[in-house]
Structure formats: structure tokens, C-alpha cells
C-alpha positions as CSV (number, residue, x, y, z in Angstrom):
1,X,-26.6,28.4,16.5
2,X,-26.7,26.1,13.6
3,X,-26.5,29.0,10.9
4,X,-23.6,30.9,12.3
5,X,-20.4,30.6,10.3
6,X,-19.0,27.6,12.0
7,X,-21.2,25.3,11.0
8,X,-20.5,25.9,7.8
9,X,-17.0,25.8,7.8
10,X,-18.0,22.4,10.0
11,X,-20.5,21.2,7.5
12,X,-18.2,21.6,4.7
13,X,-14.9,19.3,7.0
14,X,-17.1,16.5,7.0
15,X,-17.9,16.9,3.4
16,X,-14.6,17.0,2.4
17,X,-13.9,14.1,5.2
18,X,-16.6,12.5,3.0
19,X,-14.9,12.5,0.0
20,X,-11.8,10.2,0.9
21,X,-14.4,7.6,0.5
22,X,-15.6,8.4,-2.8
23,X,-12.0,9.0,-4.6
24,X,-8.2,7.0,-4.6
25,X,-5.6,8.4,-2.4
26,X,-3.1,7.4,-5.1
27,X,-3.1,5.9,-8.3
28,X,-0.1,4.4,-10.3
29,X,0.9,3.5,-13.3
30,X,3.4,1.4,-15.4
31,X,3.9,0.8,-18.6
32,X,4.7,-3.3,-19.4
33,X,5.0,-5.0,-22.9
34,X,1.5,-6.5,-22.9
35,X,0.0,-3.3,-21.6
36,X,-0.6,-0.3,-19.2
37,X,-1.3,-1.4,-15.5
38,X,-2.9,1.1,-13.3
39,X,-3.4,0.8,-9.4
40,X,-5.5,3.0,-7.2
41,X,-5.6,2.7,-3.5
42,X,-8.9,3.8,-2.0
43,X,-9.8,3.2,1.6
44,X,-12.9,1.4,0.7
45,X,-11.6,-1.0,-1.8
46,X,-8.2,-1.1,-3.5
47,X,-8.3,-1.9,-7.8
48,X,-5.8,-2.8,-10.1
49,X,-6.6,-1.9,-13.5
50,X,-5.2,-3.7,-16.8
51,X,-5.6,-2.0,-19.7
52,X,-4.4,-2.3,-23.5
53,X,-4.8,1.4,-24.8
54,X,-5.8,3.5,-21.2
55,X,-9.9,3.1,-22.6
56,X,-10.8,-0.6,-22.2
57,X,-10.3,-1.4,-18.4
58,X,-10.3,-4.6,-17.0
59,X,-10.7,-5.0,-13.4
60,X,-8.7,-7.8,-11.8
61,X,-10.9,-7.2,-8.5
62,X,-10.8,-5.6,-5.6
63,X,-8.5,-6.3,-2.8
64,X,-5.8,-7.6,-5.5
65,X,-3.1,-6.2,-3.3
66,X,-2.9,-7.0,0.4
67,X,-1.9,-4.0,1.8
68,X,-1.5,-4.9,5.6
69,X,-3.6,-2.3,7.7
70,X,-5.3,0.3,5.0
71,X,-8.0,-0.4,7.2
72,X,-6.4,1.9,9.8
73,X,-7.1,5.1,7.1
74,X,-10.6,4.2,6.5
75,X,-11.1,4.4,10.7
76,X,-9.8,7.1,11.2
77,X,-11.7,8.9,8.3
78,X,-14.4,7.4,10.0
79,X,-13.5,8.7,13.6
80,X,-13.1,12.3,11.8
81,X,-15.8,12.7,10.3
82,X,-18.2,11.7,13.6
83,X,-16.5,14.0,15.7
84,X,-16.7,17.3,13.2
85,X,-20.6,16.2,12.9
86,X,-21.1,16.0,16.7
87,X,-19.2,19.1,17.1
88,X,-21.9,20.9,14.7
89,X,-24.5,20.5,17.5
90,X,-22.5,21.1,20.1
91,X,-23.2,25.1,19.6
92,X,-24.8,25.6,23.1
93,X,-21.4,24.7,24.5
94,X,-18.8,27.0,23.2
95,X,-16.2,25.6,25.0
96,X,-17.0,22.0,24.8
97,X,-17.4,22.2,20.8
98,X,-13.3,24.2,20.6
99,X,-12.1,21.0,22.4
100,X,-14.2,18.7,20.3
101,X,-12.6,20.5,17.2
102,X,-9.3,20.5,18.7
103,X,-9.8,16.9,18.8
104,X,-10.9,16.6,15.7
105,X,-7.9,18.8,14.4
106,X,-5.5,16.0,15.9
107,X,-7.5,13.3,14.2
108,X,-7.1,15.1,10.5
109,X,-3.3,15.6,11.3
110,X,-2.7,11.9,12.3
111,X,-4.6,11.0,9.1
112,X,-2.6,13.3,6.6
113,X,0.0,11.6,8.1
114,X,-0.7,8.7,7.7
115,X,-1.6,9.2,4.0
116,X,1.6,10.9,2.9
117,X,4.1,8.9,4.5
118,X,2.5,5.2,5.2
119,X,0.3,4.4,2.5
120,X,1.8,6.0,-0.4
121,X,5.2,6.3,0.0
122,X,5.8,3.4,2.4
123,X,8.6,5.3,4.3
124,X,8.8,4.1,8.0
125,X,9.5,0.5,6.9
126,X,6.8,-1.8,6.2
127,X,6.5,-0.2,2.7
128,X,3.0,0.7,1.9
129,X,0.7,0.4,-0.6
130,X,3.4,0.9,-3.6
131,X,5.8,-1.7,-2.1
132,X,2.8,-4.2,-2.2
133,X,2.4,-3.7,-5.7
134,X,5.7,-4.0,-6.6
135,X,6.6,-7.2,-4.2
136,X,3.4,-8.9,-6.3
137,X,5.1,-8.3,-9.4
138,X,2.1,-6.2,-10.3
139,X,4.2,-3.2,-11.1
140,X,7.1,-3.8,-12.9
141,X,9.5,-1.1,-14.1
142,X,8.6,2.8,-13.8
143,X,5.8,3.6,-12.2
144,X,4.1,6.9,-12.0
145,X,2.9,8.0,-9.1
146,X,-0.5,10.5,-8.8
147,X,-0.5,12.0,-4.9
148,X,-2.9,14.6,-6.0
149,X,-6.1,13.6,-5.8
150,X,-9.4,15.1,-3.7
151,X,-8.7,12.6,-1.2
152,X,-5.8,13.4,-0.3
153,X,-6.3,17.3,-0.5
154,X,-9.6,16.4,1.1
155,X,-7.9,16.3,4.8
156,X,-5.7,19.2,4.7
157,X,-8.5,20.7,3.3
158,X,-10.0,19.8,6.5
159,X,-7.8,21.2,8.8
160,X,-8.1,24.4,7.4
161,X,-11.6,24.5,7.5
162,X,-11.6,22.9,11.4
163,X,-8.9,26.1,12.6
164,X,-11.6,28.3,10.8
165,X,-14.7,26.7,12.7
166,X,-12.4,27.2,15.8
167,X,-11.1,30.7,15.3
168,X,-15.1,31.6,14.7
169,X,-16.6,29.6,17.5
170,X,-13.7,31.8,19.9
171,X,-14.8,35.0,18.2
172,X,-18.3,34.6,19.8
173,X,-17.2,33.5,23.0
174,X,-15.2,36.8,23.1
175,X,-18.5,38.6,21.9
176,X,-20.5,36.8,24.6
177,X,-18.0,37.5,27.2
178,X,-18.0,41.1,26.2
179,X,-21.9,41.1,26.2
180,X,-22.5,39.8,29.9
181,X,-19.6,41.9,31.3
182,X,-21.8,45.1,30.2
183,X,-24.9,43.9,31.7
């Protein structure tokens, strides 16, 4: 049923899923003579910020940095996010909905991979989203580097919340079970 426990630990995945869309999966900075430059890659749109004294921001427009398949996160956010909302009204089906989560599970796992070791620290070879910014001359010199931000707590955050849905969803099939082998 739609008010058990699992769909709120399933309601709550795709909120969180939601959020990668809202927030930057990383943002740097560096320090230059005529100014701070910050970067932020987002899945929806990537912006470089110049800025004199970190309050007046001027955006040099989105999509400054061509970051060669950041599309890929933004997919399989999307792909994420679908499954753990068709899985919410999957309830009828026990079974069904654990592989559907299962499923989903994989999906958040590929993606925190992806997000941890493609897009911000480029390891793997094509360099990622800070080697773009640096091959554009964008980011000279030291550059700070902010992984921690609700997008990318947002998936693990997911995951956790998925094994919870699934550990609840086999806790009633067990209680089911249990129910028709005493009638």
C-alpha cells in the first residue's frame, strides 16, 4: 500500500534524485590577478563565474566549458529517478517492485560513480570536467575544489534510502508469507 514505510523511503530517493538537478556537483575556484573565477558543474547547465570580490558575479554563460558527455549524468539521473517512481506503485507486486529497486540500486551506484571519478576528478583518462577548465585556460593556478554538495550526497543518499525501501518491502513479504501459511 502507498502509506507503508517504503514508499516513503521511495518517495524521499526520488526527492533526493531530484535534487542533482537543482544544485552543482562541484564547484571550483581560483584565485587570478584580475580576480576570483569560480566554476560549477551542474548536469543541467554548467557556469563559470567571474567575480572581483566573491559578491558581484558575472556570468560568462552557460555551456562555457565543453565538457564531452555530462549529458551521460543528467540521463542517468533521469533513468533513476523514473524507475524509484514506478517502483512506488508497484506495491501490489512485492516481488516485482524488490527487482525494480534492485535495478534502481544499480542505476544510483553507476551514477555515484560516475560523479566521483569522471566528472570531477577526471581519473580514467579523458579528464573531466576540471581538466576542461583548465585546458581552456579558464583556471589557472590553484584551484579549490568543493565535492560536497547536495548533489553529490544526493545519490548515496539514495542508495541508502533504496536498501531501506527494499529491506521493508521483504519484511512484508515475510509477514505475508507467514500470514497465508497459517490459514
Amino acid at each position: 500500500m502507498l502509506q507503508r514505510i517504503q514508499s516513503f523511503y521511495l518517495v524521499l530517493s526520488v526527492v533526493a534524485i531530484a535534487l542533482m538537478f537543482r544544485f552543482p556537483i562541484a564547484t571550483y575556484t581560483t584565485t587570478t590577478p584580475t580576480g576570483d573565477i569560480s566554476a560549477a558543474l551542474q548536469i543541467t547547465n554548467t557556469k563559470t563565474v567571474l567575480s572581483e570580490d566573491m559578491q558581484d558575479y558575472h556570468f560568462i554563460g552557460d555551456d562555457t566549458v565543453n565538457m564531452p558527455g555530462k549529458w551521460i549524468l543528467g540521463v542517468l539521473a533521469g533513468i533513476a529517478g523514473a524507475i524509484v517512481l514506478v517502483s512506488i506503485f508497484l506495491f501490489k507486486n512485492r516481488m516485482l517492485q524488490i527487482r525494480v529497486i534492485a535495478f534502481a540500486f544499480l542505476f544510483n551506484v553507476a551514477l555515484i560513480f560516475l560523479i566521483f571519478f569522471w566528472a570531477i576528478n577526471g581519473t580514467g583518462g579523458n579528464g573531466g570536467y576540471l581538466k576542461a577548465l583548465t585546458d581552456t585556460g579558464l583556471m589557472p593556478g590553484d584551484i579549490t575544489t568543493n565535492m560536497l554538495t547536495p548533489s553529490t550526497i544526493a545519490p548515496i543518499v539514495s542508495v541508502i534510502l533504496l536498501f531501506l525501501a527494499q529491506r521493508a518491502i521483504r519484511k512484508d513479504e515475510i509477514k505475508v508469507r507467514a500470514a497465508d501459511r497459517l490459514r
